[in-house]
N, C-alpha and C positions, 0 to 999 in steps of 0.2 A: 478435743479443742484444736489439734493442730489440723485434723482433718477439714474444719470448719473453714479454717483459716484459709488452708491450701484452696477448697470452694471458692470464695471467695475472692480469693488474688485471682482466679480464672476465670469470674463473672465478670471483674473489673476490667479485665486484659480483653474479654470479647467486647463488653461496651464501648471500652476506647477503639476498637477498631472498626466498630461499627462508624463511632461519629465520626472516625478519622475518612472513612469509606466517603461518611454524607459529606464531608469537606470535599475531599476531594472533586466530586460528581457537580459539586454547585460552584466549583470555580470552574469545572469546564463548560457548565451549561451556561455563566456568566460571559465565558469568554465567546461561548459561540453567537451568544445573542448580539453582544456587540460586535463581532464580525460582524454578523449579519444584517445590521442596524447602519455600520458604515457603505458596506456595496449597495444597501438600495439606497445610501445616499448618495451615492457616485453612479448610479444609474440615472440616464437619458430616461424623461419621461415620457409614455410611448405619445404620439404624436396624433393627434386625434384624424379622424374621419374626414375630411372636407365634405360638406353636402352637398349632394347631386345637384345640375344645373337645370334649367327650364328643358321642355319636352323635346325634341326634333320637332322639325314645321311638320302640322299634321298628323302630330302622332300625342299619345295623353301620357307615356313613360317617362319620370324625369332623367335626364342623363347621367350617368354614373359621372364622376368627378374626373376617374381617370379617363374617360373619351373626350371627355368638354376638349382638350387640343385639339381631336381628330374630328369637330363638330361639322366644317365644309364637307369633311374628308365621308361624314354621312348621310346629309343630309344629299347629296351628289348619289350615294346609293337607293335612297328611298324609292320604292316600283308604287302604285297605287294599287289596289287590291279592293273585293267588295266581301267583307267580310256577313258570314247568313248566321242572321240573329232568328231567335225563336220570336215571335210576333209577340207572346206573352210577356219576353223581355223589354220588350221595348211600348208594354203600353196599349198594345192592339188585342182585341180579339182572335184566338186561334180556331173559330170557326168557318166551315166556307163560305166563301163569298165576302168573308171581312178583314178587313185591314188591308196593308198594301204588300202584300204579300210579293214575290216575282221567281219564288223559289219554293217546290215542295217535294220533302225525301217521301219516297213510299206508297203508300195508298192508290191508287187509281191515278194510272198516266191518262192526261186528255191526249192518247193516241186515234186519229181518225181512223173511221172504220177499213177505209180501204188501202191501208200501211197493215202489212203484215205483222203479226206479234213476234218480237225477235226471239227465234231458237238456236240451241246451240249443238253441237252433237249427240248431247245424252237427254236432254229435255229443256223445255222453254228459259228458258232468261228470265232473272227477277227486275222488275223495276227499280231503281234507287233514287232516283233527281229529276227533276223537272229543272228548267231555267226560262221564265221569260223573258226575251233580252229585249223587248220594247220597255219592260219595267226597270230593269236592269240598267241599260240605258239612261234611263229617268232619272234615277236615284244613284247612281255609282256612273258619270258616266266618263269621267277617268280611266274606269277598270275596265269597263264595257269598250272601250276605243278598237275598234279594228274589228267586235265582231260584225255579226250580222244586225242589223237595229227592227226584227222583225222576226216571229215566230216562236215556235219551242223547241230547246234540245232538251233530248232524252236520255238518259243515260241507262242501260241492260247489263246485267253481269249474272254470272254463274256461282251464284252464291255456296253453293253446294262442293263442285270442281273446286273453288276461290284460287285460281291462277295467279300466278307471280308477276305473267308479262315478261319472262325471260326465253319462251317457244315461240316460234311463228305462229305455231298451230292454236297459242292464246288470243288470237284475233277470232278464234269461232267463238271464245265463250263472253265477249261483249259487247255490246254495239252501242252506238250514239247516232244519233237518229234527228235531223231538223224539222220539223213540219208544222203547218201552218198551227197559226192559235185558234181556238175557237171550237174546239171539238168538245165532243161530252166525254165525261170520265169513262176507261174502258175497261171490265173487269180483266184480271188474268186469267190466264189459260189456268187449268190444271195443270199438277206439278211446277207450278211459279212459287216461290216463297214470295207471302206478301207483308212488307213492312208495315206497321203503323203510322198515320197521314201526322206528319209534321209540315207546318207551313211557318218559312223563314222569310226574313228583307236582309236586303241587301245593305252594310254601313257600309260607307267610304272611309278608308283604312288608308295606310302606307306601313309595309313591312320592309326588313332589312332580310339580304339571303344570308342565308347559313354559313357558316364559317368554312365550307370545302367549295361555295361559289364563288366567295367572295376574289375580287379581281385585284391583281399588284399586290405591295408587299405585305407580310404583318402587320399590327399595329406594335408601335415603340412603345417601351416603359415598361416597370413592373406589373404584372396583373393585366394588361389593358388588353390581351388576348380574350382571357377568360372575362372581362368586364364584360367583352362584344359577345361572346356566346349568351352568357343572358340575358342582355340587353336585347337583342336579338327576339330570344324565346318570350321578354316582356312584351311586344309588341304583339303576339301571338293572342289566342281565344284557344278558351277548353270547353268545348271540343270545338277544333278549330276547322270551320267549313267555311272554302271560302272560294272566290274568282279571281284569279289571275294574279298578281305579285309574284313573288319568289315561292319556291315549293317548301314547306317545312320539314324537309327530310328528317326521318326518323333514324336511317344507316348511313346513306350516301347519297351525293348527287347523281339519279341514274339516267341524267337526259341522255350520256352515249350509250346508255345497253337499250333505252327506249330507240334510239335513232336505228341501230345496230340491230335489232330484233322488231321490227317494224321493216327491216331492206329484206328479212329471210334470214337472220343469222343467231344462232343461240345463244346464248348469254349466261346460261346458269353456273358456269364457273369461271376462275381467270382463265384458262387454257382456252376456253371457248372465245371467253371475250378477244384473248392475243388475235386467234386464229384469225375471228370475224374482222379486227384489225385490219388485219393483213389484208385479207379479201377486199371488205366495203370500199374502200378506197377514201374519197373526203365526203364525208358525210351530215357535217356540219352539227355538232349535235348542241351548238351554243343556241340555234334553229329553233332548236324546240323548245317550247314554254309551259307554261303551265295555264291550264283553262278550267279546272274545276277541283278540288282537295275536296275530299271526304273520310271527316277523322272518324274511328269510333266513337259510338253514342250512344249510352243506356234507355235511353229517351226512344230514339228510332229503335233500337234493338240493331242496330250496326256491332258486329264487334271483327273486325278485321284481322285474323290472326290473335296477337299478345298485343291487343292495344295498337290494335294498327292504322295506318292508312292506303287510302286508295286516291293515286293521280291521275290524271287526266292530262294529256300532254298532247299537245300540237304544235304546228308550225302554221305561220301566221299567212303565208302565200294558199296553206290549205282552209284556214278558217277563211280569207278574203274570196273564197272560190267554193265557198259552204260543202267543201268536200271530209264532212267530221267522219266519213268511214276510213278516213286516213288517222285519224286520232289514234295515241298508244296510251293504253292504259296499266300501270306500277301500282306491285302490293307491295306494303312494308311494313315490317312488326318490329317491335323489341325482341 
């Protein structure tokens, strides 16, 4: 009997400390809840979004909230540009002979018979672009201002090599070429890689440059750095091919290692770049522009590196004097 008992009085003695345990636990859970019931009532509610403002003139992106201040401060940067849409996008037939085509990557350059096929030191050159600039002209004639208003440029690269544009010695592997309109399509040589015939038009665009062009000081306020980077990149097409505006660098702005390596001087690293510094003397490299962007495109079968691009870059006293064998041409990848 007394055994039972002793049982017993130590069943009781564990129960009670059990629910003494669950008191315990549910006054502090009480207490924390109410803490925590009072700081999110003493908490600032977060302060919502403002909605972005109407587009910049000429462009379809609404303004982020945080640039709407700096809206003179953009619309003063906008360059006009002619952005090449695929003819199917816009509606037209992508067959030849139709639609209003002024623009074709690939396929058969209308090079006249008696212009040589550009070679390069290991084998012929691939075609990549066409440009009519009488169509060009027509339809973009903001971005077309300063070229020539008559014939074709061509654009030849060494698909193979695929050069960076940081050697002098990268001027053998591509060329651009003006000649008249009106030729018949010309097959390539052997050993040409030949693209697939894509035919684009020209939109009339306005792009913003990139945040390492961009001229004076940062933008003020929180965020409104990063606002402009993507606002920027909103303005852009994937895959973004396009005539003249701001360049969309992928690394950096390379119009000095273009300027720089276009006089004779190497570029492929800083030391190099210092050096040619030092040598070139002024060389202007604000000079040079941009005359043709060609992104990768699954479509043409372009693939540039890691997603790359290829520029086209001139200076505007050489396009006024149709000398495009002066043109420098930049690769850039991710």
């Amino acid at each position: 009997m007394g055994h039972a008992v002793g049982v017993l009085r130590d069943v009781l003695r564990a129960a009670l400390s059990v629910l003494l345990a669950v008191f315990v636990l549910a006054r502090v859970l009480i207490w924390w809840m109410t803490r925590r019931d009072r700081l999110r009532a003493r908490a600032p509610l977060p302060t919502p979004t403002p909605p972005p403002g109407p587009p910049l003139a000429g462009t379809s992106a609404p303004l982020p909230a945080l640039l709407e201040a700096h809206r003179a401060r953009l619309e003063a940067l906008l360059a006009p540009a002619a952005r090449l849409e695929p003819l199917e996008s816009l509606g037209h037939d992508a067959g030849p002979g139709a639609g209003p085509a002024s623009t074709q990557l690939g396929g058969a350059p209308h090079l006249p018979s008696d212009v040589p096929w550009p070679a390069g030191p290991d084998r012929p050159l691939s075609f990549l672009a066409e440009l009519d600039l009488a169509a060009l002209h027509a339809r973009a004639p903001e971005a077309a201002a300063g070229l020539p208003s008559d014939g074709l440029v061509l654009l030849f690269y060494d698909v193979d090599a695929m050069p960076w544009g940081f050697e002098p010695a990268d001027r053998e592997r591509f060329a651009v070429l003006h000649v008249p309109a009106g030729a018949p399509p010309r097959t390539a040589p052997e050993g040409a890689t030949v693209f697939p015939t894509r035919r684009l038009a020209p939109v009339p665009v306005r792009v913003l440059p990139m945040a390492e062009e961009l001229p004076g000081p940062a933008f003020a306020g929180d965020g409104a750095d990063e606002a402009y980077i993507a606002h920027a990149l909103a303005l852009s097409a994937e895959p973004d091919h396009r005539v003249r505006g701001f360049a969309g660098w992928i690394q950096s702005d390379a119009r000095e290692e273009a300027a720089l390596t276009a006089s004779g001087f190497p570029t492929g690293s800083p030391a190099q770049v210092d050096a040619a510094r030092r040598s070139a003397g002024a060389l202007r490299p604000e000079a040079w522009r941009l005359l043709l962007q060609l992104d990768s495109d699954p479509l043409a079968r372009f693939e540039w590196g890691d997603a790359g691009r290829l520029y086209l870059l001139a200076r505007d006293e050489d396009v006024r004097e149709r000398r495009f064998d002066r043109t420098w041409l930049v690769l850039q990848c991710h």
